[in-house]
C-alpha beads as a LAMMPS data file, in Angstrom:
LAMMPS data file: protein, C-alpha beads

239 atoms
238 bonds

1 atom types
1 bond types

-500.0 500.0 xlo xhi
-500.0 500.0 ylo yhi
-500.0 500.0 zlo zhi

Masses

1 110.0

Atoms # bond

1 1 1 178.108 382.553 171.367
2 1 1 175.205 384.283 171.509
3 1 1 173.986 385.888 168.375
4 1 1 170.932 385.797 166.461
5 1 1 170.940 387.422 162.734
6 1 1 168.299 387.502 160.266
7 1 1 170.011 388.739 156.692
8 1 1 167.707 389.380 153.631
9 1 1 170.976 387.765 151.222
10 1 1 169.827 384.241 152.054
11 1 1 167.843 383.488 148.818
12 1 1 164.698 380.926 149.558
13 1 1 164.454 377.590 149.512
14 1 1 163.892 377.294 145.505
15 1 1 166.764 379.262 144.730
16 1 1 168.829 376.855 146.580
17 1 1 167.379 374.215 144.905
18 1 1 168.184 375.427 141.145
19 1 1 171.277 376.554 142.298
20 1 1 172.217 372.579 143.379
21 1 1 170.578 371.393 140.192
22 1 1 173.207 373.661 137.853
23 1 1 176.289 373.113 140.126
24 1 1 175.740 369.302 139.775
25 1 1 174.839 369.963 136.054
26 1 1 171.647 367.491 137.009
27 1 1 168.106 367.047 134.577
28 1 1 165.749 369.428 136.178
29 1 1 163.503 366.871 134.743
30 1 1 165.090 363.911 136.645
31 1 1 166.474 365.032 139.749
32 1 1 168.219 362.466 142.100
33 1 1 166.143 363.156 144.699
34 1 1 168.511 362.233 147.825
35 1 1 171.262 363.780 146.672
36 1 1 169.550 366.665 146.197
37 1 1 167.958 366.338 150.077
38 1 1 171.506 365.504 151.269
39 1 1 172.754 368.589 149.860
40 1 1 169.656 370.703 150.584
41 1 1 169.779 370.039 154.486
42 1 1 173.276 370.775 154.752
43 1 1 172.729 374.293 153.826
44 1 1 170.418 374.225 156.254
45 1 1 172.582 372.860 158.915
46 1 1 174.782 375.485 157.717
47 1 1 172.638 378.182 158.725
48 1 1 171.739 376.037 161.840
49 1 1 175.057 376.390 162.651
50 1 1 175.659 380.366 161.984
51 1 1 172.707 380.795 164.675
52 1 1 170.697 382.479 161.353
53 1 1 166.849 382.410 161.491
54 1 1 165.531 380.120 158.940
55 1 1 162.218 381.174 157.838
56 1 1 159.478 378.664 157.837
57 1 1 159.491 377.851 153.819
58 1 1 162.968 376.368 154.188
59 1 1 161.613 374.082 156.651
60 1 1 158.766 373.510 154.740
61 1 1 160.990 372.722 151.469
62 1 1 163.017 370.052 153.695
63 1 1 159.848 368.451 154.690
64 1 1 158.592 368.172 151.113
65 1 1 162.000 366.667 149.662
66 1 1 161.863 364.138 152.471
67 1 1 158.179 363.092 151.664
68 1 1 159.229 362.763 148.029
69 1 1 161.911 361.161 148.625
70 1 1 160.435 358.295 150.801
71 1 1 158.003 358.210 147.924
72 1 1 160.645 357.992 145.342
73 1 1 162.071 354.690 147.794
74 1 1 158.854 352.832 147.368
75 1 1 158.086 349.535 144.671
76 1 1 156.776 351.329 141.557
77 1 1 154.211 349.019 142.095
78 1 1 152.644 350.054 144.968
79 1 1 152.595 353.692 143.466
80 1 1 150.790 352.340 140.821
81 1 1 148.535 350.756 142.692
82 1 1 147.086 354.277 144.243
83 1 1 145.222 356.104 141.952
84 1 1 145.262 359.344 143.720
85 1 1 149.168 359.367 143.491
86 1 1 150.594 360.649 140.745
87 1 1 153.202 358.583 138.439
88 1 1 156.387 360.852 139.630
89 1 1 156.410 361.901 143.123
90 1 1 158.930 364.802 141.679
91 1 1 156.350 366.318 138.899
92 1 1 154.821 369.298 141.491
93 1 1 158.310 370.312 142.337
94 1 1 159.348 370.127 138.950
95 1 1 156.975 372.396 137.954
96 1 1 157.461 374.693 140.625
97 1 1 161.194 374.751 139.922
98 1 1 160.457 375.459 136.253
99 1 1 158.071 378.480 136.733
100 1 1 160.784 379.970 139.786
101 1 1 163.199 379.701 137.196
102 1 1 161.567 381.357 134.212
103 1 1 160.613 384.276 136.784
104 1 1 163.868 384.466 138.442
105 1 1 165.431 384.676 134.546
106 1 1 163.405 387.851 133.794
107 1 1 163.791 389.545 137.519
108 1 1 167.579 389.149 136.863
109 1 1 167.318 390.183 132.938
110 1 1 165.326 393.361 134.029
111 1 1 168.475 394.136 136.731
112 1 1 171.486 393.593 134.299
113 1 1 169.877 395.727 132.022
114 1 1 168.887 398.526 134.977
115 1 1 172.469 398.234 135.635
116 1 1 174.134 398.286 132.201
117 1 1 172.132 401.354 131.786
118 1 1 173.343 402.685 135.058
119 1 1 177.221 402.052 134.468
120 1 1 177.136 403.604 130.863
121 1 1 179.732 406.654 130.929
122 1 1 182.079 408.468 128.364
123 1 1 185.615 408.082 128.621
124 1 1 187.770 411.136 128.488
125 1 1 190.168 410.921 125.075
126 1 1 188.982 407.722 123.758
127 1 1 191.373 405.934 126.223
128 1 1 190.735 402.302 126.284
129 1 1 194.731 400.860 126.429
130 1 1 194.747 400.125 130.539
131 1 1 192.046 397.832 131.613
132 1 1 192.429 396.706 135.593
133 1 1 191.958 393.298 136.413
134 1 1 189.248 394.340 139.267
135 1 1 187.663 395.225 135.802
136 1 1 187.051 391.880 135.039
137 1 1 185.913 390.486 138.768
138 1 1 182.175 388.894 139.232
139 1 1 180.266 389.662 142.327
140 1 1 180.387 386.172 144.743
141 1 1 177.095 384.788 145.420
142 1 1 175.751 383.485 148.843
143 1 1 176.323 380.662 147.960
144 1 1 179.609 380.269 146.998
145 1 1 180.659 382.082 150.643
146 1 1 178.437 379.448 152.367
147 1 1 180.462 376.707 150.258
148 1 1 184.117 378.911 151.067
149 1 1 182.654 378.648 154.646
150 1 1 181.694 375.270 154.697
151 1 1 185.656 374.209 153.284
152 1 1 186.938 376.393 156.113
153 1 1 185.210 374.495 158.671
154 1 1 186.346 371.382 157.701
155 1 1 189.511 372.419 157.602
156 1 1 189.129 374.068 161.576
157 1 1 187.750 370.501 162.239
158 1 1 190.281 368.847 160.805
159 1 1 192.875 370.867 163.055
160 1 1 191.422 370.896 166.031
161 1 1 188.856 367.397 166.490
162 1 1 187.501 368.564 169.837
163 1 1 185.886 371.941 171.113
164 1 1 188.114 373.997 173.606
165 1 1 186.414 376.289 175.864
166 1 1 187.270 380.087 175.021
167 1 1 185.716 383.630 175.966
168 1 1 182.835 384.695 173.627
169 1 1 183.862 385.896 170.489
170 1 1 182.383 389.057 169.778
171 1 1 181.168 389.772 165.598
172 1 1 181.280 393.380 165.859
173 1 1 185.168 392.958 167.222
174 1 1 185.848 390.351 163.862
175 1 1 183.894 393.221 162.001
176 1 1 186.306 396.048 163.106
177 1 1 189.304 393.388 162.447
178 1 1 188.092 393.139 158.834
179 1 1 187.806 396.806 158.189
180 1 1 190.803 397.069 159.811
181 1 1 192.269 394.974 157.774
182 1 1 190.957 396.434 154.441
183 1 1 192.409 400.353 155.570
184 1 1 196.067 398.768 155.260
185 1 1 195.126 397.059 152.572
186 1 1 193.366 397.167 149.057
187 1 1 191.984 394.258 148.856
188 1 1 192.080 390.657 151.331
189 1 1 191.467 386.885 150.342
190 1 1 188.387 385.466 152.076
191 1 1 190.870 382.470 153.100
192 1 1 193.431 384.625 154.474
193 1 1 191.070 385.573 157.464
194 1 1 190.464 382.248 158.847
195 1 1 194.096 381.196 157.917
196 1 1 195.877 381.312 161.996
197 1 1 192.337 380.587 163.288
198 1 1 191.787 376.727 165.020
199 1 1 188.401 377.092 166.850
200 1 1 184.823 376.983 165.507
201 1 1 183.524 379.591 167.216
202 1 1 186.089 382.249 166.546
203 1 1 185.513 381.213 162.546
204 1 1 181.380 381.544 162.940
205 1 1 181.919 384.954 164.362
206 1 1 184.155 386.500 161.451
207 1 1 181.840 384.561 158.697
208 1 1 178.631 386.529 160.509
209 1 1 180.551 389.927 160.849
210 1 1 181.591 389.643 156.665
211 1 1 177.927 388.323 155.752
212 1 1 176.627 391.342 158.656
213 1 1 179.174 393.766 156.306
214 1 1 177.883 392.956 153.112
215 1 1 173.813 393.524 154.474
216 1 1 175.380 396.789 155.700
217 1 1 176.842 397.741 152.062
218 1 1 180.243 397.912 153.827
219 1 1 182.279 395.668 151.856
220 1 1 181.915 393.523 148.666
221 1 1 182.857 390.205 147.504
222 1 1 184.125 389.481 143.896
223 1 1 186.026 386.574 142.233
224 1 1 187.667 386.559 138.615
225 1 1 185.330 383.187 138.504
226 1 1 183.777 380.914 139.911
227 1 1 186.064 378.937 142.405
228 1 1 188.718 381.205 142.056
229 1 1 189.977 383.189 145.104
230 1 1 187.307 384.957 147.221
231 1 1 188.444 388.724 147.366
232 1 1 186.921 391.287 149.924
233 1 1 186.872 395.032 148.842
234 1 1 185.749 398.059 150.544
235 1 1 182.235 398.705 149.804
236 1 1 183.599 402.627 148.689
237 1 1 187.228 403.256 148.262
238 1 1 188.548 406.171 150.509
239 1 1 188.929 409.443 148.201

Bonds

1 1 1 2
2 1 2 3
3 1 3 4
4 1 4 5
5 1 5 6
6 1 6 7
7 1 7 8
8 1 8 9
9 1 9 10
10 1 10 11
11 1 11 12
12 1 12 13
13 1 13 14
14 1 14 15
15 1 15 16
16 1 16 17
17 1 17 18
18 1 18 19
19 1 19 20
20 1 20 21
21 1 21 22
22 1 22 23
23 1 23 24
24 1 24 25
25 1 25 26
26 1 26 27
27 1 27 28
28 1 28 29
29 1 29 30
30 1 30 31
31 1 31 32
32 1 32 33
33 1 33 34
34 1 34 35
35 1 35 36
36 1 36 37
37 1 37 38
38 1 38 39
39 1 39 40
40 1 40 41
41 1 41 42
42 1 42 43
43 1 43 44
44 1 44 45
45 1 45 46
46 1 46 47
47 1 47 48
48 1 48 49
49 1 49 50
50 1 50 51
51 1 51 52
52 1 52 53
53 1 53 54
54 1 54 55
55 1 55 56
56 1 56 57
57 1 57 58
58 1 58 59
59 1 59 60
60 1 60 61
61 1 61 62
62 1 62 63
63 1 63 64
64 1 64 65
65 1 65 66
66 1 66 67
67 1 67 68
68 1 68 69
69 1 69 70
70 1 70 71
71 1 71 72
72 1 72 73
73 1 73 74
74 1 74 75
75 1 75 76
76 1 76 77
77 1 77 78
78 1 78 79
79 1 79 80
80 1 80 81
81 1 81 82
82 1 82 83
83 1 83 84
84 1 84 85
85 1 85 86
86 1 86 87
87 1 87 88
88 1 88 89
89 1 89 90
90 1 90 91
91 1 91 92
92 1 92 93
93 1 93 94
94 1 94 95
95 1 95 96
96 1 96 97
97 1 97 98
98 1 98 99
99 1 99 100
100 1 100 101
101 1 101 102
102 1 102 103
103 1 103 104
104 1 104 105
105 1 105 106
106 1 106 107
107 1 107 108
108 1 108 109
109 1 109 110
110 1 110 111
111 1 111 112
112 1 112 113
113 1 113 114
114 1 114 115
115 1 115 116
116 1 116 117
117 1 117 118
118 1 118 119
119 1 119 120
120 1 120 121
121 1 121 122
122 1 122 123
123 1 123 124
124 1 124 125
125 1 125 126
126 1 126 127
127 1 127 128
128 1 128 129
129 1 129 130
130 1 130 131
131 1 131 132
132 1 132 133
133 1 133 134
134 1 134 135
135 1 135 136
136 1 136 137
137 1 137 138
138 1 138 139
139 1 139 140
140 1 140 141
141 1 141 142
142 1 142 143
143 1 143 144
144 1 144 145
145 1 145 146
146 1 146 147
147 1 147 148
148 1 148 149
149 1 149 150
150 1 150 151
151 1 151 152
152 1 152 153
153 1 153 154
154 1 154 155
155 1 155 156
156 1 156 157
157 1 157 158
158 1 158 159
159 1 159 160
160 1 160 161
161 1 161 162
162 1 162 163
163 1 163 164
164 1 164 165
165 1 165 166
166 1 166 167
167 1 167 168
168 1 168 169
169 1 169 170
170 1 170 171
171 1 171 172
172 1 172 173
173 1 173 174
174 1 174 175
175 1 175 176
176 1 176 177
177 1 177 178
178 1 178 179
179 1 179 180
180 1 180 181
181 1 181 182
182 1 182 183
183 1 183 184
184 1 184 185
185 1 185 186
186 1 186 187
187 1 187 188
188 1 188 189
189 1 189 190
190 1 190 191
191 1 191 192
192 1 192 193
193 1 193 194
194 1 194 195
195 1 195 196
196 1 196 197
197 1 197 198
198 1 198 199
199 1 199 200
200 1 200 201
201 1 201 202
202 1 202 203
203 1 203 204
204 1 204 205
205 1 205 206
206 1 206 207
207 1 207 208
208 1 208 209
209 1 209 210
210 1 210 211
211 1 211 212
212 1 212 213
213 1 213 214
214 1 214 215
215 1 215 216
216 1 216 217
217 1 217 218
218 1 218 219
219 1 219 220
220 1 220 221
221 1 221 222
222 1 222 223
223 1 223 224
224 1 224 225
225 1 225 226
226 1 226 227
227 1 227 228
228 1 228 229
229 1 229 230
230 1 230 231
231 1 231 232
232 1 232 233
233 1 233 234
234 1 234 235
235 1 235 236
236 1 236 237
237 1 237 238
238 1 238 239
């Protein structure tokens, strides 16, 4: 399957980082380096594997966690014993991490707020007794679909342990199937489209038409919380 995409959703290389750092509920100020690596180039193989561009920081990120972490592998002693090293191989990207973070905080403070501000309305007769549960759902992050995706691809892999030759799967055919899918009905599970699929390729191409939907404002993905089922709305509700 040929099929390049470039999507501006993926987040860079630093945002990935935090974002492993709070799942594993890790010290930003004494990250496990190789776990963190291990984890780190799996997104990337991820991405490798949805044919996506990867711009040249994430690259440059992977390099950097591998130099620290061959660092990190040496005698203490012989870090020591260079002067010109300093005493934690991790302390730059520390740093870095710290000042992404406190930047990121305030980009996404400024947003809820632009937002809040946005979504403020009256309500007709006070009427505050019926409260829908769509109400209460989140928006899903990148990288909790990348993480859905990874789960179904084990599974695929667990079905089927060898690739079978079948005619290219076409994205904007899975995209049409999707929309299809959401004009019969409200709302579909993010499992429930990959649920009577067995081959890799036919599971790439409906994973790039939903992540090619959501750049497109077509759809949107909420959950009640995080790890709870993946739901896919229209974008806009028919009138």
């Amino acid at each position: 399957m040929d099929y390049k995409v470039k999507l501006d959703i993926f987040e860079g290389p630093m945002d990935i980082l935090l974002h492993l750092i709070k799942e594993q509920k890790i010290d930003i100020y004494d990250i496990p380096i190789t776990l963190i690596t291990e984890q780190y180039l799996e997104y990337l193989e991820i991405m490798n594997t949805l044919n996506l561009d990867i711009a040249g920081e994430f690259l440059v990120m992977a390099a950097t966690l591998t130099h620290i972490k061959s660092k990190m592998l040496l005698p203490s002693q012989e870090i020591e014993d260079e002067e010109t090293e300093e005493c934690d191989p991790r302390e730059e990207l520390v740093r870095r991490l710290l000042e992404h973070k406190k930047y990121r905080g305030t980009a996404l403070s400024l947003k809820e707020k632009e937002s809040y501000q946005r979504e403020i309305f009256t309500r007709e007769n006070g009427d505050i007794s019926s409260v829908d549960d769509e109400d209460l759902l989140v928006d899903v992050t990148i990288f909790d679909l990348l993480n859905a995706f990874k789960k179904v691809m084990k599974d695929i892999s667990y079905k089927v342990p060898y690739e079978i030759s079948m005619d290219e799967m076409s994205v904007s055919e899975k995209q049409n199937y999707i929309m299809d899918r959401l004009n019969e009905s409200h709302t579909i599970t993010f499992d429930s489209l990959f649920a009577v699929m067995t081959h890799r390729i036919e599971v790439v191409a409906t994973f790039l038409a939903i992540l090619e939907l959501i750049r497109l404002k077509v759809i949107r993905i909420q959950q009640l919380n995080r790890f709870a089922t993946i739901r896919i709305f229209k974008a806009v509700e028919d009138e």
